[in-house]
C-alpha positions, -999 to +999 in steps of 0.1 A: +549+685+012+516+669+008+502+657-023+469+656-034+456+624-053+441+653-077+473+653-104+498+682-097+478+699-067+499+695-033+493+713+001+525+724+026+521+748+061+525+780+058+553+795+074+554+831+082+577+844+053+549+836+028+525+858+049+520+879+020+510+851-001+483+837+027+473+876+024+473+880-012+448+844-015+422+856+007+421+892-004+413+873-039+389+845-025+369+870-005+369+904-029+333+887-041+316+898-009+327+927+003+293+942-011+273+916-005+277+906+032+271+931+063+290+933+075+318+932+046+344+899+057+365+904+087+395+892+061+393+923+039+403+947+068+433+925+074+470+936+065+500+911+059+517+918+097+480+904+109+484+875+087+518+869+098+514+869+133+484+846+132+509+818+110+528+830+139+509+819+170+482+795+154+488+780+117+480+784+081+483+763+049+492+768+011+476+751-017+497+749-056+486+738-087+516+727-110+539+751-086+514+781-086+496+793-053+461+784-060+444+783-018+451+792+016+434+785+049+442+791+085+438+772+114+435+772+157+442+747+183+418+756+202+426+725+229+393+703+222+398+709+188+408+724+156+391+757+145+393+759+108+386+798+088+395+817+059+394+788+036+406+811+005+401+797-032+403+827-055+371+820-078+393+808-112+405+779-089+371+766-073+359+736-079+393+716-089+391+701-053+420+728-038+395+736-004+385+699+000+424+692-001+433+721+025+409+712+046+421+672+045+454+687+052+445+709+083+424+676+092+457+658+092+474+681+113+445+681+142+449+642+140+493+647+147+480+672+179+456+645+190+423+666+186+393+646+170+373+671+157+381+701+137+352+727+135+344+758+108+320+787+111+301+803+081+278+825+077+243+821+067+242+840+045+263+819+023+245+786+019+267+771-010+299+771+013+276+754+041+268+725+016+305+726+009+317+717+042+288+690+048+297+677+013+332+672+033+314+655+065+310+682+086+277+690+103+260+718+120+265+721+154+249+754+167+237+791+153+255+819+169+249+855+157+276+878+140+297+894+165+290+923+146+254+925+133+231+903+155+207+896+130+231+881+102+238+847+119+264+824+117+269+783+112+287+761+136+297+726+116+324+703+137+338+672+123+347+636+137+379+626+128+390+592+128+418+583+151+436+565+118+456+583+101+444+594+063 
């Protein structure tokens, strides 16, 4: 297990048995905007097996606060480098550092692989989570439209990682 400097808050992989958990997390973290974004998030049509197998085949990681699930994320080796989604921090645990520290962790684990850049995509729509991730050093690379709805466009933000480890 990895700790986080912030007191009691440490970060482990997920590993397919707490599928439910990862589930669970984002249903929480996303339930906000499932009226306001069209389409709805991809993540609220999800079912646990779905969550499973992507732990599965790809990766995910778990967040606790003083022993208590407080964030999830998943992640991709997508060869050149790490795709990073469904950063999940139900909305009673924002802002204690939780998403900075899973995404340092998934960070860590691209470095192990020997990718250099880990990459996340957002939506326009939601400009305070863009900030976020530049607040954590990643930039925008590209504007790609929703797969879905053309017209509601999506962020591209990659990040450099230093061949050191953190």
């Amino acid at each position: 297990m990895t700790v986080n400097p912030n007191a009691g808050l440490a970060v482990r992989l997920a590993t397919e048995a707490d599928a439910a958990l990862v589930f669970e997390l984002a249903l929480r973290a996303f339930a906000e905007f499932r009226e306001t974004l069209i389409p709805p998030p991809g993540v609220l049509r999800e079912t646990p097996e779905v969550v499973q197998a992507q732990i599965r085949d790809h990766g995910a990681a778990l967040a606790f606060l003083n022993g208590s699930a407080v964030g999830s994320v998943r992640f991709e080796d997508k060869g050149d480098f790490v795709y990073i989604g469904r950063l999940a921090v139900p909305p009673e645990f924002r802002g204690a550092g939780v998403g900075g520290a899973l995404m340092t962790f998934v960070e860590q684990q691209a470095r192990e692989i020997g990718r250099v850049e880990t990459r996340v995509q957002v939506r326009e729509a939601l400009p305070g989570n863009i900030a976020m991730f530049e607040y954590l050093g990643y930039a925008p690379i590209a504007r790609e439209p929703h797969p879905n709805v053309p017209e509601a466009g999506t962020v591209i933000l990659a990040k450099r990682l230093s061949e050191i480890s953190a």
